[in-house]
MARBA-778414 format. One record per residue: x, y, z of N, C-alpha, C, CB in turn; residue number from 1; residue in one letter. Coordinates in steps of 0.02 Angstrom, whole numbers. Glycine has a CB too. Layout:
    nc1    nc2    nc3   cac1   cac2   cac3    cc1    cc2    cc3   cbc1   cbc2   cbc3 num residuo
      X      Y      Z      X      Y      Z      X      Y      Z      X      Y      Z NUM       A
...
//
This chain:
    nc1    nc2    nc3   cac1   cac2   cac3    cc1    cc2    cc3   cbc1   cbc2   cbc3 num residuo
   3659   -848  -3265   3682   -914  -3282   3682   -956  -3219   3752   -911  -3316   1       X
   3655  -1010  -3219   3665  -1060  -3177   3703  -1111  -3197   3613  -1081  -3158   2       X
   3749  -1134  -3124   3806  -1178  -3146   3822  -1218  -3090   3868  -1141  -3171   3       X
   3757  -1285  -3083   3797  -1329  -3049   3861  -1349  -3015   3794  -1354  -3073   4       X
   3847  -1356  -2949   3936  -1365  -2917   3919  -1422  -2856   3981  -1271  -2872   5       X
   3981  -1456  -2818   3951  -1485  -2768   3968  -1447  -2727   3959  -1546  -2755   6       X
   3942  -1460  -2661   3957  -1431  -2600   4031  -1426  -2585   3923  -1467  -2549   7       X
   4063  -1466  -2577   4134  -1456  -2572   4152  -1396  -2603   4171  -1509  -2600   8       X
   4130  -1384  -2680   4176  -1331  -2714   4158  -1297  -2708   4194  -1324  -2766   9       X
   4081  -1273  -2683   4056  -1210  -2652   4082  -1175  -2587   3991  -1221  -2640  10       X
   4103  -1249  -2538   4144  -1205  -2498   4219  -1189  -2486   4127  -1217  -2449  11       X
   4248  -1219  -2545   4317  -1215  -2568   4304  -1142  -2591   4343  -1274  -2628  12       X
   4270  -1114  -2636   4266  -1071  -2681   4243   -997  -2600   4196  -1102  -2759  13       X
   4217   -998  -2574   4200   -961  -2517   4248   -932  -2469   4163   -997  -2485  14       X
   4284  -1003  -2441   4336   -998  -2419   4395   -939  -2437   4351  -1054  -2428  15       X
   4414   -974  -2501   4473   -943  -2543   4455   -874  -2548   4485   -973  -2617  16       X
   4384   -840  -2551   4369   -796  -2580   4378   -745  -2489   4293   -812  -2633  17       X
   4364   -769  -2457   4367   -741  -2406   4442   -741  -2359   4311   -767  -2378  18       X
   4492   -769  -2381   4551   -772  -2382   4582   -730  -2409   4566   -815  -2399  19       X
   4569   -724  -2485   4584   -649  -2522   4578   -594  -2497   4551   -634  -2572  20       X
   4507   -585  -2475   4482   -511  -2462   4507   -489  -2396   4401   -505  -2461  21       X
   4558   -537  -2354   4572   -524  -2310   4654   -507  -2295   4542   -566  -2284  22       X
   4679   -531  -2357   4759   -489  -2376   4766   -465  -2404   4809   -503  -2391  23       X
   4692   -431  -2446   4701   -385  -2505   4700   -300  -2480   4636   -403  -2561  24       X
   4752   -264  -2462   4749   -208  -2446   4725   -150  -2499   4807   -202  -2422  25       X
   4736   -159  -2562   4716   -113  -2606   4648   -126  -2609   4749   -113  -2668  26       X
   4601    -32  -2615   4525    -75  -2606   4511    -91  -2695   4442    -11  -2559  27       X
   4521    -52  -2746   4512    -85  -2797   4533   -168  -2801   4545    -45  -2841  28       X
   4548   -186  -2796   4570   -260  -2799   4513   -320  -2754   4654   -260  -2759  29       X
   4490   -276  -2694   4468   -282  -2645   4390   -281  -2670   4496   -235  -2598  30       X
   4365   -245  -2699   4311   -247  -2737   4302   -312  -2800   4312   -178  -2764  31       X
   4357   -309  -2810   4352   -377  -2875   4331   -431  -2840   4428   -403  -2917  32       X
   4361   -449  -2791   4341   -500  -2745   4290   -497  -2698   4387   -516  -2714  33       X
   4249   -445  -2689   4174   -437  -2659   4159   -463  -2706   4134   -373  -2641  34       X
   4150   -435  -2791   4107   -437  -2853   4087   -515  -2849   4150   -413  -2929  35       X
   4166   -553  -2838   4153   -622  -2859   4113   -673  -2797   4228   -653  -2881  36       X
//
């Protein structure tokens, strides 16, 4: 699926995601947020 976004929310969405993976100590959880 492709789904249009602007730049801003691409790097809003990056950000956040790499924020997560970085206080997420459990690795199951930790994987959900690679996936995404």
């Amino acid at each position: 699926m492709l789904i249009e976004i602007s730049n801003g929310e691409l790097v809003d969405k990056v950000s956040i995601l790499e924020i997560k993976n970085k206080k997420i100590a459990q690795k199951e959880k930790r994987k959900n947020v690679e996936k995404e």
